[in-house]
KELO-405981 format. One record per atom (N, C-alpha, C): residue number from 1; residue in one letter; atom name; x, y, z. Coordinates in nm, 4 decimals. Layout:
BEGIN
<num: NUM | residuo: A | atomo: CA | u: X | v: Y | w: Z>
...
// end
This chain:
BEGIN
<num: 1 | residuo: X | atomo: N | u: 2.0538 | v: -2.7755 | w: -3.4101>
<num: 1 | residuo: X | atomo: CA | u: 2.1541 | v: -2.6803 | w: -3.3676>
<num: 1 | residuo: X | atomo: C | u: 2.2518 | v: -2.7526 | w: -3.2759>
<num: 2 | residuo: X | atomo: N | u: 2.3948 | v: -2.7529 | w: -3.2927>
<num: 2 | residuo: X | atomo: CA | u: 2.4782 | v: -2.8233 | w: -3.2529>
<num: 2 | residuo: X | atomo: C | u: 2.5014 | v: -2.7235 | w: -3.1163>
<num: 3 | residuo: X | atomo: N | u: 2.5685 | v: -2.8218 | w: -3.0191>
<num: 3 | residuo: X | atomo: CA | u: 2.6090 | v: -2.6895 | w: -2.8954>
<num: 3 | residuo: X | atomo: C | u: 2.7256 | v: -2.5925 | w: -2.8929>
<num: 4 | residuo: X | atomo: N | u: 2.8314 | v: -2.6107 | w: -2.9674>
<num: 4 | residuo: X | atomo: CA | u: 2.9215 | v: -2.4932 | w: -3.0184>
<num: 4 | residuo: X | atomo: C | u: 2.8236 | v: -2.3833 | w: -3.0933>
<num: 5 | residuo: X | atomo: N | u: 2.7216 | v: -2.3696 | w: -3.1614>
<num: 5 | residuo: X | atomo: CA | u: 2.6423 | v: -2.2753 | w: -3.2215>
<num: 5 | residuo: X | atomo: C | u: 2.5678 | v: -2.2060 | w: -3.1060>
<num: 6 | residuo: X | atomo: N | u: 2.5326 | v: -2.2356 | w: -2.9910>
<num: 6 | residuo: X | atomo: CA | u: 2.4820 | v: -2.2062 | w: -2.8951>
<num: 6 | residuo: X | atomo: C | u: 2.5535 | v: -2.1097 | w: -2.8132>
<num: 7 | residuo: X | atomo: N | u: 2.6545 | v: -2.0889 | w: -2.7526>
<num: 7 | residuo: X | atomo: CA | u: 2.7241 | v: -2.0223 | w: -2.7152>
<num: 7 | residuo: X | atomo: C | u: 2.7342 | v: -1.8710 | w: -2.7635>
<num: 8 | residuo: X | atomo: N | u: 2.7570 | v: -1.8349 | w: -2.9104>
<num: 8 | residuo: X | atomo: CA | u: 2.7861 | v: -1.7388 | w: -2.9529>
<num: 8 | residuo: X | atomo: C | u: 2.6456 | v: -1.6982 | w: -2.9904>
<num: 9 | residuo: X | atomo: N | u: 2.5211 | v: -1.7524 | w: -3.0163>
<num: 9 | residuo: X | atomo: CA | u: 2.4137 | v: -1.6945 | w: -2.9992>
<num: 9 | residuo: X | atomo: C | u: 2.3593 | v: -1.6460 | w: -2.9070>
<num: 10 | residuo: X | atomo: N | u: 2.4033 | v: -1.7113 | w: -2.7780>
<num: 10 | residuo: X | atomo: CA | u: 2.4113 | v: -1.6449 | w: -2.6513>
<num: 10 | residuo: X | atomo: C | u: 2.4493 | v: -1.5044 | w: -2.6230>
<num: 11 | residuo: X | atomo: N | u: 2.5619 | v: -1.5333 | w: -2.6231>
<num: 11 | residuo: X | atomo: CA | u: 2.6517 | v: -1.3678 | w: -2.6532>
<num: 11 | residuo: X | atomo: C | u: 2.5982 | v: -1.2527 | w: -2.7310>
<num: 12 | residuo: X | atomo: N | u: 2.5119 | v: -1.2826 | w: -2.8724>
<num: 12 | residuo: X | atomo: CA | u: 2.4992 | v: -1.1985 | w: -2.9554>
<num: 12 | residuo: X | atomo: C | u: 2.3933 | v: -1.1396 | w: -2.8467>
<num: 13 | residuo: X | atomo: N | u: 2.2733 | v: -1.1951 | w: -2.7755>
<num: 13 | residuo: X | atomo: CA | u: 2.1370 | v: -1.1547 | w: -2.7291>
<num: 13 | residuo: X | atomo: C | u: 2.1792 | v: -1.0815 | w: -2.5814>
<num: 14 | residuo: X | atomo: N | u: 2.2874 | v: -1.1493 | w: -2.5477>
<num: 14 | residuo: X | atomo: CA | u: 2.3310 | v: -1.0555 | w: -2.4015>
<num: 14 | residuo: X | atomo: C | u: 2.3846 | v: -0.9544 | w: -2.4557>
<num: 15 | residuo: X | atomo: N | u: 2.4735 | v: -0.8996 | w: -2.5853>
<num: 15 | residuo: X | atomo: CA | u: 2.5063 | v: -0.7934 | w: -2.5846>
<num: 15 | residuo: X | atomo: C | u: 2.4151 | v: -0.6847 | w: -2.6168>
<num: 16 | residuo: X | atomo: N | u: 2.2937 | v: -0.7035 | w: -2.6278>
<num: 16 | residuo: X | atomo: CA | u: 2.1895 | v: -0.5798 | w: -2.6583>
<num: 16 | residuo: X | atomo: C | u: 2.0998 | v: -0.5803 | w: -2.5261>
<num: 17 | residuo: X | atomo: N | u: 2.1168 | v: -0.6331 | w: -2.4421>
<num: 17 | residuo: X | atomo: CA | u: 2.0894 | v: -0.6124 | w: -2.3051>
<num: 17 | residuo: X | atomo: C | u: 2.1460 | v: -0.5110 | w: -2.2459>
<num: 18 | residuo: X | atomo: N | u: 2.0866 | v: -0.4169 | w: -2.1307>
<num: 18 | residuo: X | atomo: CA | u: 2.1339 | v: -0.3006 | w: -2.0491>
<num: 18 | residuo: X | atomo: C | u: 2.2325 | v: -0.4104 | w: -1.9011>
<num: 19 | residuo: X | atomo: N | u: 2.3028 | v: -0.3675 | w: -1.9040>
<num: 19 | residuo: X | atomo: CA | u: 2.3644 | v: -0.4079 | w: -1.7310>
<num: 19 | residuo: X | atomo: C | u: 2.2726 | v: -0.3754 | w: -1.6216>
<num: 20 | residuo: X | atomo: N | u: 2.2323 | v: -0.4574 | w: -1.5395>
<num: 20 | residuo: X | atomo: CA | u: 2.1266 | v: -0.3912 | w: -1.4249>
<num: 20 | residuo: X | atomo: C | u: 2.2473 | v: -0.3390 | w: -1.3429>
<num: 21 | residuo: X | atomo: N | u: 2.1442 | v: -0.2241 | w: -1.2934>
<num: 21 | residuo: X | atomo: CA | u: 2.2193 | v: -0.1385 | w: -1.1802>
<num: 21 | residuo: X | atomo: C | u: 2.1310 | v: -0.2048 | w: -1.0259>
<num: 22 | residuo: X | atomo: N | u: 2.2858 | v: -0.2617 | w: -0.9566>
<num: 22 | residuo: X | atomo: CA | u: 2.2600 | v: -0.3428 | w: -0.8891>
<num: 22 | residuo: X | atomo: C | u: 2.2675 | v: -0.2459 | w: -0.7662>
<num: 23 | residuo: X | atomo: N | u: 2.3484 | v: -0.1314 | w: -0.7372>
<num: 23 | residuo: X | atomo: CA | u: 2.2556 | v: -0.0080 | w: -0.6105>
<num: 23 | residuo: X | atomo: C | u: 2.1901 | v: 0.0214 | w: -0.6191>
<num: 24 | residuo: X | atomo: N | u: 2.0974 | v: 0.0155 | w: -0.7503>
<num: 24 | residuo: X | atomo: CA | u: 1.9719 | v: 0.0759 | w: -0.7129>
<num: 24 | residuo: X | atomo: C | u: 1.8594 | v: -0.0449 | w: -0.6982>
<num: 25 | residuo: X | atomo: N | u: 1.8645 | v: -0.1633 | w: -0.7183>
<num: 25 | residuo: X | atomo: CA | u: 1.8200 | v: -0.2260 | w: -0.6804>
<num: 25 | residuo: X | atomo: C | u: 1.8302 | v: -0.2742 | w: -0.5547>
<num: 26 | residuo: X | atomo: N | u: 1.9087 | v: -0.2731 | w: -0.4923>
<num: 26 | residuo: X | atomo: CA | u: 1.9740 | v: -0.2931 | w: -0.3387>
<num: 26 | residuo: X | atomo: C | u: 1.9005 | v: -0.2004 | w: -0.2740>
<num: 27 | residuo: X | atomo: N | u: 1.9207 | v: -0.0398 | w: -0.3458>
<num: 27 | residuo: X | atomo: CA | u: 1.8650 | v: 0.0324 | w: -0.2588>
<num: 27 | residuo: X | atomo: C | u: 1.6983 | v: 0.0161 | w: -0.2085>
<num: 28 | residuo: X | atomo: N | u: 1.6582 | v: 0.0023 | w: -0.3292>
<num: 28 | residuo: X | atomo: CA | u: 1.5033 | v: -0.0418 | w: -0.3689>
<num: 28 | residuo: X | atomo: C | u: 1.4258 | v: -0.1311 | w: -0.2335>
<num: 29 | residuo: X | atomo: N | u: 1.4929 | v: -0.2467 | w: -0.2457>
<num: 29 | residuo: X | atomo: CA | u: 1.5202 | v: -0.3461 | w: -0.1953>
<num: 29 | residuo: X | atomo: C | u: 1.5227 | v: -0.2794 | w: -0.0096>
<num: 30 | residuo: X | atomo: N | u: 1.6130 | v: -0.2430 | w: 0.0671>
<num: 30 | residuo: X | atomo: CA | u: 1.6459 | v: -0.1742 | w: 0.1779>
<num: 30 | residuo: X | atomo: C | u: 1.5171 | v: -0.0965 | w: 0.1678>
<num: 31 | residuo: X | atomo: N | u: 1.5180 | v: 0.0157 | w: 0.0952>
<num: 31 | residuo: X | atomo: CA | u: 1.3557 | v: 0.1206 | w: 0.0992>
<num: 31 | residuo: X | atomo: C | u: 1.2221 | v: 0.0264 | w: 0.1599>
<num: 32 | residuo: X | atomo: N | u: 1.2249 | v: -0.1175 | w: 0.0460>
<num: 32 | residuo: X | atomo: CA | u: 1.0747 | v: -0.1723 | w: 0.0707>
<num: 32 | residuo: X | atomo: C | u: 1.0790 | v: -0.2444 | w: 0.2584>
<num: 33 | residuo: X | atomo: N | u: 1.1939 | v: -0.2653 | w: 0.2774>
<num: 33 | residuo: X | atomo: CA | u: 1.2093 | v: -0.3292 | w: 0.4396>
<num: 33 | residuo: X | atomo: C | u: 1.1699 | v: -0.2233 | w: 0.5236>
<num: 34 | residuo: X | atomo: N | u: 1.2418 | v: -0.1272 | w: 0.5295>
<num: 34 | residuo: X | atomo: CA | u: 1.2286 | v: -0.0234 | w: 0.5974>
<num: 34 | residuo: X | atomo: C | u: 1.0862 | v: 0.0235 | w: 0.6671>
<num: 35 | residuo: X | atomo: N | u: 0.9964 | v: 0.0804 | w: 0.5250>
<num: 35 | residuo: X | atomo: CA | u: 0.8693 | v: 0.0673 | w: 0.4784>
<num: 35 | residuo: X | atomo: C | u: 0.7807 | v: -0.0267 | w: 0.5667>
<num: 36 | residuo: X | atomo: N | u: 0.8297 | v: -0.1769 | w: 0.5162>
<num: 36 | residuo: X | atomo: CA | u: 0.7651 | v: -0.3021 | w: 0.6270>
<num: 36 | residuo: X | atomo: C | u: 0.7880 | v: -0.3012 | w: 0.7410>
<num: 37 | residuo: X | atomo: N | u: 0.8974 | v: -0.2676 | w: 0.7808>
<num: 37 | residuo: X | atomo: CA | u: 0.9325 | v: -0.2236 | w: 0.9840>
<num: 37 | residuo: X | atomo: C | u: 0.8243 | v: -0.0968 | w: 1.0026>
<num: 38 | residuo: X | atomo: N | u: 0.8287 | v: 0.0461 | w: 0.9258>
<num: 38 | residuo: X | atomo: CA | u: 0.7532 | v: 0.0878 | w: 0.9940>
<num: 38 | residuo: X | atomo: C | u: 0.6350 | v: 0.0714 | w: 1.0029>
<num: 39 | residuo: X | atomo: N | u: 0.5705 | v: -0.0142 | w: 0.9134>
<num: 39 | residuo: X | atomo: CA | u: 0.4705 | v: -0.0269 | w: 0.9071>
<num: 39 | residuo: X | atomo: C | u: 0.4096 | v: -0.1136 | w: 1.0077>
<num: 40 | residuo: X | atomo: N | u: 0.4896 | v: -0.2135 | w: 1.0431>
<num: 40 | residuo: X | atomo: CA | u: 0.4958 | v: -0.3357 | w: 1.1652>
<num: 40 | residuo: X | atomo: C | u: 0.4761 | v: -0.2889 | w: 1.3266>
<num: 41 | residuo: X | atomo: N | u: 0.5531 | v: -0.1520 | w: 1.3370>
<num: 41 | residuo: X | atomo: CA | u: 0.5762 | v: -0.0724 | w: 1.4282>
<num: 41 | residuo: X | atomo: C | u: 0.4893 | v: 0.0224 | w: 1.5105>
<num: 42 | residuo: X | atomo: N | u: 0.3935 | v: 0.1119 | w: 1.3853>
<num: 42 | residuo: X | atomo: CA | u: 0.3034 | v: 0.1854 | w: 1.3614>
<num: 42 | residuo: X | atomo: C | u: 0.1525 | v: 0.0594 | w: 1.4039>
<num: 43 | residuo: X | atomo: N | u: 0.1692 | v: -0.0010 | w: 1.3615>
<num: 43 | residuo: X | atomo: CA | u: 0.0625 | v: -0.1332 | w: 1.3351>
<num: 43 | residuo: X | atomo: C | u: 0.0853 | v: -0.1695 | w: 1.4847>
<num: 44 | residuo: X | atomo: N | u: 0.1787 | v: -0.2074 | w: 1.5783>
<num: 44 | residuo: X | atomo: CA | u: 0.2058 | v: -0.2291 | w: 1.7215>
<num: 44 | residuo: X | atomo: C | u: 0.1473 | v: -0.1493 | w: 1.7738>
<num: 45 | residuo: X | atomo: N | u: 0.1878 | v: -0.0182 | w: 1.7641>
<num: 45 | residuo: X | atomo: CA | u: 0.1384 | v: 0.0931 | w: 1.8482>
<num: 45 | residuo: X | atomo: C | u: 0.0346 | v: 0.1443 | w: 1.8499>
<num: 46 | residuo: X | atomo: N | u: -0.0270 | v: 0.1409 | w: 1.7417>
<num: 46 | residuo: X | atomo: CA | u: -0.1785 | v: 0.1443 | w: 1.7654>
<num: 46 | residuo: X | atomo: C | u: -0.2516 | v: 0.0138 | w: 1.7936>
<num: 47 | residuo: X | atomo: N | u: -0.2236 | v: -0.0478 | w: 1.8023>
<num: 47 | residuo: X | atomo: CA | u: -0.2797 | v: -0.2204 | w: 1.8427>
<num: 47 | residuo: X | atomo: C | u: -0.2970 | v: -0.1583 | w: 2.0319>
<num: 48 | residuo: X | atomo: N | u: -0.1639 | v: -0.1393 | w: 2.0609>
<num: 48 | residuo: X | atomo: CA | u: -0.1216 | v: -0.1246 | w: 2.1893>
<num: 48 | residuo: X | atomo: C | u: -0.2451 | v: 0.0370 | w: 2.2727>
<num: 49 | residuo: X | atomo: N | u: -0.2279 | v: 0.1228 | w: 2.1922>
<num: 49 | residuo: X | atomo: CA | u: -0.2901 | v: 0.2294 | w: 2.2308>
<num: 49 | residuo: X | atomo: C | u: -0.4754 | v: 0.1951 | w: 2.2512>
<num: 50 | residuo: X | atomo: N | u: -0.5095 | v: 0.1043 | w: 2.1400>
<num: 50 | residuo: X | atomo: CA | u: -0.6489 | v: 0.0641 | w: 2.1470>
<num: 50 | residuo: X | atomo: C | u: -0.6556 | v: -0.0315 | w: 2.2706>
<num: 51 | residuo: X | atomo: N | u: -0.5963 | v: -0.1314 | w: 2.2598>
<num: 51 | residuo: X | atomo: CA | u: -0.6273 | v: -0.1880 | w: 2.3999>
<num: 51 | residuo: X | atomo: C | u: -0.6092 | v: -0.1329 | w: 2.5168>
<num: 52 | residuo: X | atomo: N | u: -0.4925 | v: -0.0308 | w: 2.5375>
<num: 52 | residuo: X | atomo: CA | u: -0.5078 | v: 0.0397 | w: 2.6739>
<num: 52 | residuo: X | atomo: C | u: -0.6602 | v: 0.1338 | w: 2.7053>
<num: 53 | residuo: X | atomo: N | u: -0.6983 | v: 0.2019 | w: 2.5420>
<num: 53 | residuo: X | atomo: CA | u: -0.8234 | v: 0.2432 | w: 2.5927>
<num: 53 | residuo: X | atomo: C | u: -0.9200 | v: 0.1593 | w: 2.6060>
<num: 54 | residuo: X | atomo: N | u: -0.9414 | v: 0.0537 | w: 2.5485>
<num: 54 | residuo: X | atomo: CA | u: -1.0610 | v: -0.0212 | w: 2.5976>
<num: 54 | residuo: X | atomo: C | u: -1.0137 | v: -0.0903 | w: 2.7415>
<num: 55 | residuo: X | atomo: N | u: -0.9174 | v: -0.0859 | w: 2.7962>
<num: 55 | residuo: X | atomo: CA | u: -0.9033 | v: -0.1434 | w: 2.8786>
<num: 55 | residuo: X | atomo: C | u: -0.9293 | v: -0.0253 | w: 3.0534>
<num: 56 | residuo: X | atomo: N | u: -0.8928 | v: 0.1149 | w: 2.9900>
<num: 56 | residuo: X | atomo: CA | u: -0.9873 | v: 0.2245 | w: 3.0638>
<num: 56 | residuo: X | atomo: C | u: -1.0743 | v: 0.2381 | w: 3.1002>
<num: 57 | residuo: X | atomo: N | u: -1.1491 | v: 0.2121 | w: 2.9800>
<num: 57 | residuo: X | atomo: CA | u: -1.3309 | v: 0.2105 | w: 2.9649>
<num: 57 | residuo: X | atomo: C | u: -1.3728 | v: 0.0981 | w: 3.0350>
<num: 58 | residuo: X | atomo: N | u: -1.3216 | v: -0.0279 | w: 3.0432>
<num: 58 | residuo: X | atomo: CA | u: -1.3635 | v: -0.0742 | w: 3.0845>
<num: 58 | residuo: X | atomo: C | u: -1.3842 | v: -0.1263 | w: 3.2876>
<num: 59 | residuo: X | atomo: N | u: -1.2534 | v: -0.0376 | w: 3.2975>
<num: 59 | residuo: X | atomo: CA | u: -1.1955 | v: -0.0043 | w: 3.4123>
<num: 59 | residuo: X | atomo: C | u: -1.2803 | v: 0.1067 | w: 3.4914>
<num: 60 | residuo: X | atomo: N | u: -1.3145 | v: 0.1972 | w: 3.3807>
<num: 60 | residuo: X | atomo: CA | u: -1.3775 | v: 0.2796 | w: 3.4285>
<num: 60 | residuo: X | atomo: C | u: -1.5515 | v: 0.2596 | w: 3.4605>
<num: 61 | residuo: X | atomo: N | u: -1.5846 | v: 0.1436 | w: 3.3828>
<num: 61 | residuo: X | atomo: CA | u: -1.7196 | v: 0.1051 | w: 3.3762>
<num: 61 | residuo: X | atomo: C | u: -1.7983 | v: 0.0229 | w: 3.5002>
<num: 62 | residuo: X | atomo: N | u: -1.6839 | v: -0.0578 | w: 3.5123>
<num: 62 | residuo: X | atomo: CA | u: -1.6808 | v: -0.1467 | w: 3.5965>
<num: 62 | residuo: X | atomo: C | u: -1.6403 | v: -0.0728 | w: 3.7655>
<num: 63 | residuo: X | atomo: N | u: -1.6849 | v: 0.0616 | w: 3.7846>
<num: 63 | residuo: X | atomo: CA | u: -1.6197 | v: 0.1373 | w: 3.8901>
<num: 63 | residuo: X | atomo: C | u: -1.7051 | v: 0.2377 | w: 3.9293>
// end
């Protein structure tokens, strides 16, 4: 297959392809971050809330 034959076989296989919809992938994309912050956030704050109580208990044990 010569490389001028290449080209227009190209073309034929992209034209039965859909166009991606690139906002909704963007959006997609933004959703899954979001998602990962709160999850990062949520994941802090209870990190944070457990150590203040063991740090009660232990305050309180020691007393």
């Amino acid at each position: 297959m010569r490389r001028e034959e290449v080209r227009p076989l190209l073309l034929q296989a992209v034209d039965d392809l859909e166009d991606p919809d690139l906002a909704d992938t963007a959006w997609a994309a933004g959703l899954a971050v979001r998602r990962r912050r709160r999850r990062a956030v949520l994941i802090g704050v209870l990190a944070v809330i457990v150590v203040l109580v063991v740090a009660s208990i232990v305050v309180g044990a020691t007393n």
